[in-house]
C-alpha positions as CSV (number, residue, x, y, z in Angstrom):
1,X,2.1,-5.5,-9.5
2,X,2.7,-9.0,-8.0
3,X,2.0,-11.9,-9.8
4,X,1.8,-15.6,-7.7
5,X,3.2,-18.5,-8.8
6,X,0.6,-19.6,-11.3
7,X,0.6,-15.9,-13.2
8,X,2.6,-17.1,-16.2
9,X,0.0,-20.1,-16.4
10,X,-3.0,-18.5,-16.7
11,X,-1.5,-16.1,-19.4
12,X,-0.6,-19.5,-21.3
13,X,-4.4,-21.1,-21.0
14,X,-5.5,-16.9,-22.3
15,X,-6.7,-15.9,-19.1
16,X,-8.0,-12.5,-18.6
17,X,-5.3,-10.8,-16.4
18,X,-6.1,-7.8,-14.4
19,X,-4.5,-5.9,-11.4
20,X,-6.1,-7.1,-7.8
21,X,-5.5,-6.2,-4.7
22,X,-1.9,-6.0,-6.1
23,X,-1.7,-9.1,-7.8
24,X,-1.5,-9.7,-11.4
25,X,-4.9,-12.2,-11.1
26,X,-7.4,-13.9,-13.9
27,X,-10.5,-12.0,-13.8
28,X,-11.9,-14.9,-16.8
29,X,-11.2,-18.1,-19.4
30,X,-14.1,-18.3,-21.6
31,X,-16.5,-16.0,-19.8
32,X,-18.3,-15.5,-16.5
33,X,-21.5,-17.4,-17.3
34,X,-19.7,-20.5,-18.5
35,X,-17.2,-20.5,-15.5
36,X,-19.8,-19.9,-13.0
37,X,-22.1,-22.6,-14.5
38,X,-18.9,-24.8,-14.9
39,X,-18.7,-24.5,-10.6
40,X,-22.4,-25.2,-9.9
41,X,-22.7,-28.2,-12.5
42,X,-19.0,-29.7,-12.1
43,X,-15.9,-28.3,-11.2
44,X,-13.5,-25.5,-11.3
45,X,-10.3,-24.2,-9.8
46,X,-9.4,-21.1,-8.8
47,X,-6.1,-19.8,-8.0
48,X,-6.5,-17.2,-5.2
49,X,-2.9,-17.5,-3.9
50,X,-3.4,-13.6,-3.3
51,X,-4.8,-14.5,0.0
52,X,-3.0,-13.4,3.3
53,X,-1.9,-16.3,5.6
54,X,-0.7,-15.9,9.1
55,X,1.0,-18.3,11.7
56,X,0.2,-17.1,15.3
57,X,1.6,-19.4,17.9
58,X,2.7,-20.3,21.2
59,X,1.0,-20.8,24.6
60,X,-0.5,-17.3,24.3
61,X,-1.7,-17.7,20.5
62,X,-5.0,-18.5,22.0
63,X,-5.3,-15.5,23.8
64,X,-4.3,-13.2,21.4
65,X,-6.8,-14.6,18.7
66,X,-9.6,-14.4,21.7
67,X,-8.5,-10.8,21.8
68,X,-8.3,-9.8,18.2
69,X,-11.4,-12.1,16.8
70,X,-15.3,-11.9,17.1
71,X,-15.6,-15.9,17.4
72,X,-15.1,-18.1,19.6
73,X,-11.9,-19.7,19.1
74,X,-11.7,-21.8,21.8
75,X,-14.1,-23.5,20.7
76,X,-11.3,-25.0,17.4
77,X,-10.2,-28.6,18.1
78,X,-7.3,-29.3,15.8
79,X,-8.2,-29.9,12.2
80,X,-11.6,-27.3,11.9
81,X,-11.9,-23.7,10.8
82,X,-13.8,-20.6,12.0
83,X,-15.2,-17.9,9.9
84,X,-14.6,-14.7,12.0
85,X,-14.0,-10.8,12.1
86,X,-11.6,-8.6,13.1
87,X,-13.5,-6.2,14.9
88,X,-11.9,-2.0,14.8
89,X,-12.2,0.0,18.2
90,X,-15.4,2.0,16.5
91,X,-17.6,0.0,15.4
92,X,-16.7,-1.2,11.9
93,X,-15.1,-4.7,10.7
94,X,-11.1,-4.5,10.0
95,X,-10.9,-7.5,7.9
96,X,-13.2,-11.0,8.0
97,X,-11.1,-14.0,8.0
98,X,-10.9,-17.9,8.7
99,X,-8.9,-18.9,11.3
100,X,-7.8,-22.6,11.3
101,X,-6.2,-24.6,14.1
102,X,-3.5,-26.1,13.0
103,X,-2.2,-28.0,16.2
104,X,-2.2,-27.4,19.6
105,X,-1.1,-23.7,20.0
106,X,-1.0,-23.5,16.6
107,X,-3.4,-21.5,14.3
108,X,-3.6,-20.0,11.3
109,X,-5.0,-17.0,9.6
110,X,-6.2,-16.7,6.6
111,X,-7.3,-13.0,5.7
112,X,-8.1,-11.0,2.1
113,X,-4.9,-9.7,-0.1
114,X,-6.5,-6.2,-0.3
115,X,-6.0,-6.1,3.8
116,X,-2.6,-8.5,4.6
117,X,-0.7,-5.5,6.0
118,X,-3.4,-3.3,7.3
119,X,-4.5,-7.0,8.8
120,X,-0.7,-7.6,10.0
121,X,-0.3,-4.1,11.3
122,X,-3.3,-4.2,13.8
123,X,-3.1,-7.9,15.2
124,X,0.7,-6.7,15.9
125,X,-0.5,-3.7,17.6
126,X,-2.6,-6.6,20.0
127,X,0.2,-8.4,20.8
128,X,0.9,-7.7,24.0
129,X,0.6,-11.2,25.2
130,X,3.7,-12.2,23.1
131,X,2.0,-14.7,20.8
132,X,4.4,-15.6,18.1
133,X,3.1,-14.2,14.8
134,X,4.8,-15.1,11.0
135,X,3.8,-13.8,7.7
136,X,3.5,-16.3,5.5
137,X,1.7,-14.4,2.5
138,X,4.6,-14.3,0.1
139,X,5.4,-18.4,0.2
140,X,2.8,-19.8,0.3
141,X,-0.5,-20.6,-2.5
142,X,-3.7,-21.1,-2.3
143,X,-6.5,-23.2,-5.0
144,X,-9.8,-23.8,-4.6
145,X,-11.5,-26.4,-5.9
146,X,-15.2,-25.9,-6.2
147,X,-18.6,-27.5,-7.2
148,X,-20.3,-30.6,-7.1
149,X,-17.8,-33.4,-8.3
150,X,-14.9,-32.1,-6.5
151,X,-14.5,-34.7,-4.3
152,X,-15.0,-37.6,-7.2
153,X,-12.5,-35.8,-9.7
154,X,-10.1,-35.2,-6.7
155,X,-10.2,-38.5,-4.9
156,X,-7.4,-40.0,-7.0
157,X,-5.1,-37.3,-6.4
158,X,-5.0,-38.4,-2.6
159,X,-4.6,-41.4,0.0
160,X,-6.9,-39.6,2.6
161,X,-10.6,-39.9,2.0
162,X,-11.6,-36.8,0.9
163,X,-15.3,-37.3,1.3
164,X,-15.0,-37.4,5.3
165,X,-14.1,-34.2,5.5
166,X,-17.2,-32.2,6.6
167,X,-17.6,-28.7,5.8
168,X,-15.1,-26.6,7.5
169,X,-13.1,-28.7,8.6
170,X,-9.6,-29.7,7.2
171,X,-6.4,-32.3,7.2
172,X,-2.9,-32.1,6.6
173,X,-2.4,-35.0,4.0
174,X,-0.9,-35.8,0.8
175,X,-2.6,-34.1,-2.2
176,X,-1.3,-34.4,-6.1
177,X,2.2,-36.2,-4.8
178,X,3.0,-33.3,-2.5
179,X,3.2,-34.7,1.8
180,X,1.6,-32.1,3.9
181,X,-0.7,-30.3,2.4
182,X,-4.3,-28.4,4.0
183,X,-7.1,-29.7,1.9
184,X,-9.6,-27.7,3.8
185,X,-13.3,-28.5,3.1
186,X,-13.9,-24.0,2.5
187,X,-14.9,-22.4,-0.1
188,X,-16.6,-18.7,-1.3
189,X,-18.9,-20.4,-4.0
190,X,-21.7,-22.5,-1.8
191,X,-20.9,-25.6,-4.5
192,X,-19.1,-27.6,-2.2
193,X,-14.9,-28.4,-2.6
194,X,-11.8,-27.9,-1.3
195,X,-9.3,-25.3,-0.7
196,X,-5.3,-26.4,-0.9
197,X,-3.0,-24.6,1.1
198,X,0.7,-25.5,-0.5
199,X,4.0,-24.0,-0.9
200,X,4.9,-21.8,-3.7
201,X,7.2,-24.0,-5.4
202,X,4.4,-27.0,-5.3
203,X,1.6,-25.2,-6.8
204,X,2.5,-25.4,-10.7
205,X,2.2,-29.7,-10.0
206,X,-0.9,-29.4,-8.3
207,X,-3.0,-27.2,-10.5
208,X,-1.3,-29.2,-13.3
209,X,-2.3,-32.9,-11.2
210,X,-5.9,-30.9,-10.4
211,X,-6.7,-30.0,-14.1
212,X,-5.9,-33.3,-15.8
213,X,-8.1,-35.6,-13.0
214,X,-11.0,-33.6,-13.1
215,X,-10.7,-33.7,-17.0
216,X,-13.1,-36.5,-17.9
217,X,-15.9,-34.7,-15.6
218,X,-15.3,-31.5,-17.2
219,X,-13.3,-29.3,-14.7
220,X,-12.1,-25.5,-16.3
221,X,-9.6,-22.9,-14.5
222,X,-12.4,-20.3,-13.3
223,X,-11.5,-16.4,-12.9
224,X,-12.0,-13.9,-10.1
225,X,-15.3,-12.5,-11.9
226,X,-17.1,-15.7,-11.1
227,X,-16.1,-16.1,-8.0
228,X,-18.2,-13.2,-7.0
229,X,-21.1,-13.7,-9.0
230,X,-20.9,-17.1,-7.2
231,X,-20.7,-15.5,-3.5
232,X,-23.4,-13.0,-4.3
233,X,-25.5,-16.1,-5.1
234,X,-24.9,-17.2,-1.4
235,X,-25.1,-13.8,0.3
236,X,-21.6,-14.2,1.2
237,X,-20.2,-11.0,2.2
238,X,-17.2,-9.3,0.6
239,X,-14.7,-6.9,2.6
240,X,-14.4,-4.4,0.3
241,X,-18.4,-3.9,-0.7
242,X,-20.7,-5.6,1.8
243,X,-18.2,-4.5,5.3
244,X,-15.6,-2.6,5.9
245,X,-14.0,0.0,9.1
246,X,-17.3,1.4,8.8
247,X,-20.0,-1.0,9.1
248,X,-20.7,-3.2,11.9
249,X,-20.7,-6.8,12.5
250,X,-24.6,-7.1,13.5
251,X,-26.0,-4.3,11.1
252,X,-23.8,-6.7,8.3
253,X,-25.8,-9.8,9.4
254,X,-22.7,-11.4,11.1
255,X,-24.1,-11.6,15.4
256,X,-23.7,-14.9,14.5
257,X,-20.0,-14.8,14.5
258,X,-20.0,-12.4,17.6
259,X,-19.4,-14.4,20.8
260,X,-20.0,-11.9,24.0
261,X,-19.3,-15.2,26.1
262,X,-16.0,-13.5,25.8
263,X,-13.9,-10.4,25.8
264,X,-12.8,-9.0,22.5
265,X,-12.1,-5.5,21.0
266,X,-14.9,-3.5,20.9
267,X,-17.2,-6.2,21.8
268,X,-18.9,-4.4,24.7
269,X,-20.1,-1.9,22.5
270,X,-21.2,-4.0,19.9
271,X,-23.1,-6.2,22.4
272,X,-24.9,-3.0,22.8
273,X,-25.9,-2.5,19.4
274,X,-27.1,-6.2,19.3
275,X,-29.7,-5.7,22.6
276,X,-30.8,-2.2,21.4
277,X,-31.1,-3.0,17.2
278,X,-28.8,-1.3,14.7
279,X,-30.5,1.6,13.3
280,X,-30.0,0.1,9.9
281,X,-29.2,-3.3,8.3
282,X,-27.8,-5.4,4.8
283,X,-30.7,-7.0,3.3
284,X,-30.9,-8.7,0.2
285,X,-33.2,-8.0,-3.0
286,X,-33.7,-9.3,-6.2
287,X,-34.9,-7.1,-9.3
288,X,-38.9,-7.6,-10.3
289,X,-38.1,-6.4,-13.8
290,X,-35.3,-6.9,-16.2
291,X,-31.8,-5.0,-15.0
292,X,-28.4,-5.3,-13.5
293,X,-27.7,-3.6,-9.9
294,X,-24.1,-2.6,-9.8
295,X,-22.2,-1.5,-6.5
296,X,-22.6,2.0,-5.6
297,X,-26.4,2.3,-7.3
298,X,-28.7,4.5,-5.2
299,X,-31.8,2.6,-3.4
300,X,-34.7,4.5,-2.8
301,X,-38.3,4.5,-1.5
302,X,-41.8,4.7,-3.4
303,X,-41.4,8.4,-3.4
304,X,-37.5,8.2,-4.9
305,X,-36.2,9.3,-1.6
306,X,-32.4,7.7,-1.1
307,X,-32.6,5.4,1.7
308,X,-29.2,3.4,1.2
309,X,-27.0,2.2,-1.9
310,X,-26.1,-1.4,-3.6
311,X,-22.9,-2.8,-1.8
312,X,-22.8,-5.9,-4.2
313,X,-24.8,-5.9,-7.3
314,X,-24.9,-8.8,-10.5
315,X,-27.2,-10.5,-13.0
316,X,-27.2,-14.0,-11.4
317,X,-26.6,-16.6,-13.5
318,X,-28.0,-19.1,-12.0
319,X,-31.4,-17.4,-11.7
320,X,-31.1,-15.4,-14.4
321,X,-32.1,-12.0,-12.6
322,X,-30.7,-9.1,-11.2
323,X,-29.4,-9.6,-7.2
324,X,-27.8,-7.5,-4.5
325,X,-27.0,-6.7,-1.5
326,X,-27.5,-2.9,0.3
327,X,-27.7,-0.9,3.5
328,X,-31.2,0.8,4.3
329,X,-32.6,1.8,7.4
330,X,-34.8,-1.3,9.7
331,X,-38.2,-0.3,8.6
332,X,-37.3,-1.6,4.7
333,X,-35.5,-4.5,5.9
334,X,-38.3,-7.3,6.7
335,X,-38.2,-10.1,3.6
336,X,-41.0,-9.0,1.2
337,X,-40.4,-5.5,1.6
338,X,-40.5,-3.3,-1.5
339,X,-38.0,-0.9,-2.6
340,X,-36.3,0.2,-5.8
341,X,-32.6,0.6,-6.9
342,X,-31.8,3.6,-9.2
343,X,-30.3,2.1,-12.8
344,X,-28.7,5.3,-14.2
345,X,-32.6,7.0,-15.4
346,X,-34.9,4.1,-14.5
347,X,-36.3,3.1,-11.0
348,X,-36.6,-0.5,-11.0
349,X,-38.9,-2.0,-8.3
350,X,-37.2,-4.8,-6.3
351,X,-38.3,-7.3,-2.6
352,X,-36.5,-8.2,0.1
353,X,-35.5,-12.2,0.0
354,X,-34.1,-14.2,2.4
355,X,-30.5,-15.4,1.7
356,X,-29.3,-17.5,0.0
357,X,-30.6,-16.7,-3.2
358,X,-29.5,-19.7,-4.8
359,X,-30.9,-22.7,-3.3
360,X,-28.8,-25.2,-5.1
């Protein structure tokens, strides 16, 4: 089990530690309620230095990316990020991933700690353009600051005005009295922030600078747990649950991020699949009676026949009721739909909503 820099820390503040993706992480402080209404009303951090980061550069870096991604990347001027996927060669989603550029010919790739090899492995196995490609994972850290009054509690910590930087884009700037930092305007929790990109050795000052000026507006160091009740709020997928090798990009809900103004791996086959309709699709619901959908429940019709299963599942906090997120076949998938998720002996009736759920 790995730990990141900052594992001996959240032992100290009594953290919840539990094996992620390999890492030693904090899974909860106090308790997933308060952390996740801490984010919407306030402010919390999050160490998910876990997170893979990759430097592909060079005058082919471009192309390779084009190749690899479902975006278009051309389409990054220096100092903005791309959500995007890494499309397989049947059909399903390798990894999804931000890709930021950096500088000219220079961009990097930030992709999820389950996938860092598996993601290293197939880009490599691209690369026949000889882009220049370095792993970065295991130096470098990764906060995120999230919710409401990041950018008041975080101002002082900076000579760059953090407020002018829009959402998803990022600078290179001093941050907590380290020079060259990212402080990105990302985030997984749909409560506004940053994300700090810094060297191993620098993180212990930050998240110690971070803490103490967001004290007087009430910031607390926030678990993993949260941070996907506070994603499911959103809709926001997560590799793992919502996509993976074998789900597509546009039965997922992700044509948006699928540019066929370009050539990329597999994309004339998912083109395809976007003219002709994907034969089923991730919708979202939300419980009309009291219960908690958890990943892997069965969803069924009025008659109990299975039509699909709960990817993500949670009592939201926010709204107080159960959500998730499922496959089942087009017919069911219109908003205002009715189905109903199997909760071990009950059938609990459920709608299709439109994303988000939270509406902030």
């Amino acid at each position: 089990m790995k730990d990141t820099a900052l594992s001996k820390t959240h032992e100290t503040l009594g953290a919840k530690m539990v094996p992620f993706a390999g890492y030693n992480m904090p899974v909860q402080y106090e308790g997933v309620t308060i952390e996740h209404e801490t984010v919407r009303n306030a402010l919390g951090v999050f160490d998910v230095s876990h997170m893979g980061e990759f430097l592909i550069e060079g005058p082919y870096a471009l192309d390779l990316i084009q190749k690899v991604s479902s975006n278009d990347a051309s389409k990054l001027i220096v100092g903005k990020a791309q959500y995007s996927c890494l499309p397989n060669d049947t059909g399903g989603i390798v990894d999804d991933l931000i890709i930021y550029k950096v500088k000219e010919e220079t961009y990097l790739l930030v992709v999820n700690a389950s996938n860092i090899e598996k993601d290293w492995n197939w880009i490599s196995s691209k690369n026949d353009v000889g882009a220049k490609m370095r792993d970065l994972s295991e130096d470098y850290s990764l906060l995120a600051i999230q919710g409401p009054k990041a950018v008041e509690a975080m101002q002082t910590l900076s000579s760059n005005d953090l407020s002018a930087i829009k959402f998803y884009n990022f600078i290179v700037g001093d941050f907590a009295g380290i020079d060259h930092v990212i402080i990105s305007a990302t985030g997984y929790t749909g409560s506004g922030g940053f994300e700090i990109y810094c060297k191993n050795s620098e993180v212990k000052q930050i998240w110690d600078n971070v803490l103490e000026a967001g004290k007087d507006l009430g910031i607390k160091p926030i678990g993993l747990a949260a941070r996907d009740t506070l994603r499911l709020e959103m809709g926001y997928c997560l590799y793992g649950n919502d996509i993976d090798d074998t789900t597509s990009p546009i039965e997922a809900g992700l044509s948006w991020i699928c540019k066929f103004n370009k050539s990329f791996t597999n994309s004339e086959a998912l083109e395809n699949e976007k003219r002709r309709t994907p034969e089923r699709k991730l919708i979202a619901f939300e419980l009309d009676d009291r219960g908690i959908p958890r990943q892997g429940y069965n969803i069924v019709d009025s008659s109990g026949k299975t039509i699909g299963n709960v990817t993500s599942g949670t009592m939201s906090p926010s709204m107080n009721k159960g959500i998730g997120l499922g496959y089942v076949p087009m017919v069911f998938s219109d908003v205002g739909s009715k189905i109903n998720i199997q909760i071990r002996k009950k059938t609990i009736p459920a709608t299709v909503v439109k994303l988000p759920f939270y509406k902030g």
